[in-house]
C-alpha positions in Angstrom: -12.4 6.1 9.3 -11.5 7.5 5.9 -8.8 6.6 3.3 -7.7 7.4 0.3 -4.6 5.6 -1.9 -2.9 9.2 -3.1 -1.0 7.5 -5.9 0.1 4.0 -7.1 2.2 2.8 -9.2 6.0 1.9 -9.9 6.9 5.7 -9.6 4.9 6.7 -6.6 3.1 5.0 -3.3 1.1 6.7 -0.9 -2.1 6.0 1.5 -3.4 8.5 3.8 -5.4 7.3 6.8 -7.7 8.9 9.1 -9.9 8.0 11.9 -10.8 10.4 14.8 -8.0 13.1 15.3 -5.5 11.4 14.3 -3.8 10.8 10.8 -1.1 8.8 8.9 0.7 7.8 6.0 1.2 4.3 4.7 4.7 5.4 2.4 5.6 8.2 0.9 6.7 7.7 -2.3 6.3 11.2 -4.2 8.2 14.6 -3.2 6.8 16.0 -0.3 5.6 19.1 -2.5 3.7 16.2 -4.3 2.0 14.4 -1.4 0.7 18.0 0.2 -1.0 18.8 -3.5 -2.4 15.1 -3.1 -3.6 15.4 0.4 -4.9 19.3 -0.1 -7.5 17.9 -3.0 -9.6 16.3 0.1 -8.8 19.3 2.4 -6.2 17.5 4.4 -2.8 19.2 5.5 0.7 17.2 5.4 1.2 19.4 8.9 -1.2 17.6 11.1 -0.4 14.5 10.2 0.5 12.0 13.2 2.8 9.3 11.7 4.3 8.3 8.4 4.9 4.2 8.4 7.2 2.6 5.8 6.2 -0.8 3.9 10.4 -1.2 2.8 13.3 0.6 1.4 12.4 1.2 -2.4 12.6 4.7 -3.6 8.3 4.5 -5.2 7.8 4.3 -1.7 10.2 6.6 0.5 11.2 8.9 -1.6 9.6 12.0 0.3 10.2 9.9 3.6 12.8 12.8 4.6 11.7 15.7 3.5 8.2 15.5 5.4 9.7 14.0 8.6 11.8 16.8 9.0 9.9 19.8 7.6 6.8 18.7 9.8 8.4 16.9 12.6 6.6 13.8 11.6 8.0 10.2 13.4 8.7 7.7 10.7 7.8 4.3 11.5 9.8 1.3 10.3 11.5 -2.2 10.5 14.9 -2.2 11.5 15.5 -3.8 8.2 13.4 -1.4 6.5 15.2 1.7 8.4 18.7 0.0 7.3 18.0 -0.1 3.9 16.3 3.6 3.8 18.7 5.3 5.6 20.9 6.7 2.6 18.1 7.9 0.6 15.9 9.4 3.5 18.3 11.1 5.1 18.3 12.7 9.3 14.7 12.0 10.7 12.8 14.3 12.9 12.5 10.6 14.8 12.7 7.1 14.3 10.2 4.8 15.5 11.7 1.4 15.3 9.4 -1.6 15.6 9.6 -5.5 14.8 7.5 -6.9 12.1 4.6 -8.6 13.2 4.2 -6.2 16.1 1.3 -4.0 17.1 2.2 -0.1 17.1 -1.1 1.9 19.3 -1.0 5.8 17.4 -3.8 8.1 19.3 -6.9 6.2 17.5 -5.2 3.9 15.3 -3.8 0.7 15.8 -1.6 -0.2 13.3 -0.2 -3.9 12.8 2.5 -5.5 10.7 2.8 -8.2 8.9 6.2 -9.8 6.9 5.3 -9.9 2.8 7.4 -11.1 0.3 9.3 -9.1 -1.7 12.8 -8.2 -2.5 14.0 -6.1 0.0 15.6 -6.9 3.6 12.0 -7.2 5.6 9.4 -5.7 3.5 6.0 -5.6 5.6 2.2 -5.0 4.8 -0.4 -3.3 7.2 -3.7 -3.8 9.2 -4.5 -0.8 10.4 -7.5 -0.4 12.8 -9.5 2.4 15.0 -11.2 -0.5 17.1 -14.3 -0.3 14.7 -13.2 -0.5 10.9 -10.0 -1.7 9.6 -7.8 -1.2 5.9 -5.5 -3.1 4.8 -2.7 -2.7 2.6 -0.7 -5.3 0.9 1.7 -4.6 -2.4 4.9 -5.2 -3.6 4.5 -8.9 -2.6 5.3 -11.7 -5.4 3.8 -14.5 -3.1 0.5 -14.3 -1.0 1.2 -16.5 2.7 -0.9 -17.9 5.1 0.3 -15.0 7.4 -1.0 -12.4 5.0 -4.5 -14.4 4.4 -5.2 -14.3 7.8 -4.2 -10.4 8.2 -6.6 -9.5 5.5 -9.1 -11.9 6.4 -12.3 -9.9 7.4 -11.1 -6.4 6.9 -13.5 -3.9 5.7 -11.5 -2.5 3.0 -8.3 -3.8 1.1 -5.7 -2.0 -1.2 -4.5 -5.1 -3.2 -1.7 -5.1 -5.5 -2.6 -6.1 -9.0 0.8 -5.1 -10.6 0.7 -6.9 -14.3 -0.7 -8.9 -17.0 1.3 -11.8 -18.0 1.1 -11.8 -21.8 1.5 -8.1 -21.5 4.9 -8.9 -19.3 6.0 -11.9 -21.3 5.7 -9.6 -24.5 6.5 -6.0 -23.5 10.1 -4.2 -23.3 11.6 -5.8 -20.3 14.5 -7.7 -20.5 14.1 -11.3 -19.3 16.1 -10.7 -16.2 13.5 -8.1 -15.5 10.6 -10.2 -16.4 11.8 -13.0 -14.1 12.1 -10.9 -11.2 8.8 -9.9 -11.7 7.1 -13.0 -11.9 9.2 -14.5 -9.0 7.8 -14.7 -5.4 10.1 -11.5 -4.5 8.5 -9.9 -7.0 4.5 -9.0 -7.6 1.3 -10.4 -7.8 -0.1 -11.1 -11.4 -3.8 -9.7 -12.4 -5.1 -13.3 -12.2 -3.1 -14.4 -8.6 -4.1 -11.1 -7.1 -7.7 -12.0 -7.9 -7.6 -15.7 -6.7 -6.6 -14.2 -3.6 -9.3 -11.8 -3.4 -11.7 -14.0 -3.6 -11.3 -15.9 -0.6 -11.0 -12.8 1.3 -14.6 -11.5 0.7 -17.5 -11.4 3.3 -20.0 -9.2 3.9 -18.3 -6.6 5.5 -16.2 -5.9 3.1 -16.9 -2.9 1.5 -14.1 -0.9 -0.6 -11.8 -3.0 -2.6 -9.0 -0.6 -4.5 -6.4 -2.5 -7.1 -2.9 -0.7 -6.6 0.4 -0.5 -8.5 -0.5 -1.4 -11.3 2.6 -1.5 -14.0 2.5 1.1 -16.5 4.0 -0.8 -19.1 2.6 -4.2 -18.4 -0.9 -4.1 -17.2 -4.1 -1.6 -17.7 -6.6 -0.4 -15.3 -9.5 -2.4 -17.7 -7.5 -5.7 -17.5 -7.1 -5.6 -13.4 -10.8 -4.6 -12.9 -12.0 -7.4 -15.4 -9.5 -9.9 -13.4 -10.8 -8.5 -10.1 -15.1 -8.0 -11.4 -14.8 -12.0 -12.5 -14.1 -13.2 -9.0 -16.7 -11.1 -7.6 -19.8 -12.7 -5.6 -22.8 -10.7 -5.7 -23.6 -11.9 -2.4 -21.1 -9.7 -1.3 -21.3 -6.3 -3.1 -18.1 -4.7 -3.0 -17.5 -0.9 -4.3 -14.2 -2.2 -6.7 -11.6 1.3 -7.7 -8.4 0.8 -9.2 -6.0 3.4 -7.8 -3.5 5.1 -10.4 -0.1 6.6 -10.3 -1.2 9.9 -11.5 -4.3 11.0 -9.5 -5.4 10.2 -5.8 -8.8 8.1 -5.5 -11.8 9.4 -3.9 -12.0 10.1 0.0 -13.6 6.7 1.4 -15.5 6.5 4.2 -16.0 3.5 6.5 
């Protein structure tokens, strides 16, 4: 399986996953032109792609939803909440592939599962995604980590993590309070320090890529989510730590 996180960030969400012959996209939250210069620097073509699958309704993460659907005849893979909330900004789909959170959706040689997160949108959802062997895991844009979403992440072998801000960096930046309170409330997104609680009861020794996403642009830096992330680490389990950012696409991993 490989994987790369194309862009992260409040302006732009994509992941690109491939195992076998078959590929996907976990959101697509920069123009399509954008995401086919992303993908083309590790040789990979938005036309072959299999499936594009939606995590909710915000425009950092569906923006070039339409576009691609229709220009490569891609199914789009959703909620129905998610779908009801998109459907203004996306646009006609070459097809819709409705499916109910928590469910299992078998693509070719992925098997890509569900799980409900909490943010605020109508039914915002994180993903396991598997080819029988390996598995990644995604989980941003949540303001509150579950039991649900511990046990879909426990003992995957790689995990894209949101670690969105830095509190004193929130607490004395630009935003308005209104802003910062959303933020900080469980519809909102995980803190540097919560996000790395959290990762640290998810590691074992199979774990082997670990890559911090959306970080804020105005409220956190790549240094500060890597030191938060690098202090929970347990060199029992070595883990190759990346922070993904809105600007560039990360490496080409392989599991």
């Amino acid at each position: 399986m490989y994987f790369s996180v194309l862009g992260s960030g409040s302006k732009g969400n994509a992941l690109y996953i491939e195992s076998g012959k078959t590929s996907i996209l976990i959101d697509a939250g920069f123009s399509g032109k954008e995401i086919a210069r992303r993908l083309a620097v590790h040789g990979k073509e938005m036309a072959r792609l299999d499936g594009l699958f939606l995590t909710h309704e915000h425009n950092d993460h569906i923006q070039g939803a339409g576009v691609i659907s229709r220009r490569c005849k891609l199914p789009v893979y959703a909620n129905e909440g998610t779908f009801r909330g998109s459907d203004k900004k996306v646009g006609k789909l070459h097809k819709r592939v409705e499916f109910e959170t928590g469910s299992i959706v078998d693509l070719q040689d992925l098997q890509i599962r569900s799980f409900a997160i909490s943010h605020d949108t109508i039914d915002p959802v994180g993903y396991l995604i598997s080819d029988g062997k390996v598995s990644v895991a995604c989980c941003t844009d949540t303001g509150k980590v579950s039991y649900l979403v511990s046990r879909r992440l426990n003992g995957c072998d790689a995990l894209v993590l949101e670690f969105n801000h830095d509190p004193m960096m929130l607490k004395n930046g630009p935003y308005p309070l209104a802003l910062q309170q959303r933020v900080r409330s469980s519809h909102g997104h995980l803190a540097n320090e919560d996000a790395a609680v959290f990762l640290q009861s998810l590691l074992h020794e199979n774990l082997r890529y670990v890559i911090l996403a959306h970080l804020s642009e105005t409220n956190n830096r790549p240094a500060l989510a890597h030191e938060s992330a690098s202090a929970v680490m347990d060199n029992e389990y070595p883990v190759d730590l990346h922070v993904a950012t809105q600007n560039h696409p990360t490496d080409l991993f392989f599991l």
